[in-house]
C-alpha positions in Angstrom: -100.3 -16.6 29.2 -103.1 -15.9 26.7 -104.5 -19.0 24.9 -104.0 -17.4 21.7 -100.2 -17.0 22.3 -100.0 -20.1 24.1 -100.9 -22.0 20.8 -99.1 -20.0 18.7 -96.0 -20.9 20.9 -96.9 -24.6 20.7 -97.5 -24.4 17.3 -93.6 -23.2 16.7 -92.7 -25.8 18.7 -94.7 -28.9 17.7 -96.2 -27.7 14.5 -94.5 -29.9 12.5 -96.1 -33.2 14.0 -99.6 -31.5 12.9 -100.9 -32.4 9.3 -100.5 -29.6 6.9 -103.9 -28.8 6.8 -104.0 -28.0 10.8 -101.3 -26.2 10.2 -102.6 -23.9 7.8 -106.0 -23.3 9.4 -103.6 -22.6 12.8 -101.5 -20.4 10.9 -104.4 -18.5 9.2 -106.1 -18.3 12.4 -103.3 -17.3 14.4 -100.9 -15.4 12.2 -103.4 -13.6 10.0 -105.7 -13.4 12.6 -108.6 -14.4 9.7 -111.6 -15.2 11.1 -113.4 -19.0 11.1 -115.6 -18.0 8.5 -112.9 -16.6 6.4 -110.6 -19.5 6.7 -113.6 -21.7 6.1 -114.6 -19.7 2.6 -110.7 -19.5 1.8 -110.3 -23.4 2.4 -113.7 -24.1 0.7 -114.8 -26.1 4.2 -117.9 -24.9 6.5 -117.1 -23.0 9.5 -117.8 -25.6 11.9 -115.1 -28.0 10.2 -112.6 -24.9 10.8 -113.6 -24.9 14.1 -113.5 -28.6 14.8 -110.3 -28.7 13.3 -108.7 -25.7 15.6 -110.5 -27.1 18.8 -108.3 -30.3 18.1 -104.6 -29.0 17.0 -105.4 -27.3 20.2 -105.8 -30.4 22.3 -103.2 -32.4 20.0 -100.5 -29.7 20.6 -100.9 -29.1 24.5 -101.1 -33.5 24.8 -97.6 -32.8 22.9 -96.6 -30.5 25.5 -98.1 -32.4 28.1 -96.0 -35.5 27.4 -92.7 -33.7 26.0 -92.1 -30.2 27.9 -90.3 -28.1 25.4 -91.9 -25.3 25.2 -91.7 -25.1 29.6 -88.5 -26.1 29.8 -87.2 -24.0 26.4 -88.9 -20.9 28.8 -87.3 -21.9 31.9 -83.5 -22.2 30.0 -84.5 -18.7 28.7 -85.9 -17.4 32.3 -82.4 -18.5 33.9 -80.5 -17.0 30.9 -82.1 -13.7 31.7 -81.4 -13.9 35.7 -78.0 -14.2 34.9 -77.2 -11.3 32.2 -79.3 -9.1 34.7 -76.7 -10.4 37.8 -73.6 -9.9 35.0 -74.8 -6.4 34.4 -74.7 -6.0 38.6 -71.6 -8.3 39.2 -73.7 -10.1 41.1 -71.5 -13.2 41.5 -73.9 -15.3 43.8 -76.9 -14.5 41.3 -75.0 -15.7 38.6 -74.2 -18.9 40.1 -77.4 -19.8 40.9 -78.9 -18.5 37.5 -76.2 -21.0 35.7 -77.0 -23.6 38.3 -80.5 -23.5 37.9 -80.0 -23.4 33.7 -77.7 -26.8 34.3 -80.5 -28.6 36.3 -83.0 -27.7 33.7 -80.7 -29.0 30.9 -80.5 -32.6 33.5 
């Protein structure tokens, strides 16, 4: 996955345990795409704090991650889900099974 949407994911995940004001520089960066400079003029900081301050929400929200597992298992729930519509449009009974097997284990 692309560090840019891996953050982004994180961030929707684990945003709110980051101070308001990583979560605005995050969401400038990230949703408006803005650049560090701009951020840093907007916020009236220097470029370097913008920086400093994205380098870390970074490393703060993959330790969050790291330690709780959301966002892996919230894609493995959603992985599963999609096996098993995909064996329901084939009336692939055994498929399903084990999709809805596999989504119960996560959930364990």
């Amino acid at each position: 996955m692309e560090p840019k949407i891996e953050i982004a994911c994180l961030l929707d995940f684990y945003g709110p345990l980051l101070t308001e004001s990583r979560r605005e520089i995050l969401r400038l960066y990230l949703d408006e795409d803005l650049s560090l400079g701009e951020i840093a003029e907007q916020m009236g900081v220097t470029r370097q704090a913008v920086a400093d301050q994205v380098a870390r929400s970074r490393e703060k929200l993959r330790f969050y991650e790291a330690k709780l597992g959301l966002f892996a298992r919230w894609r493995a729930v959603t992985d599963a889900a999609r096996k098993c519509l995909a064996a329901l449009d084939k009336k692939d009974e055994r498929a399903m099974r084990e999709a809805l097997d596999n989504i119960l284990r996560i959930e364990r």
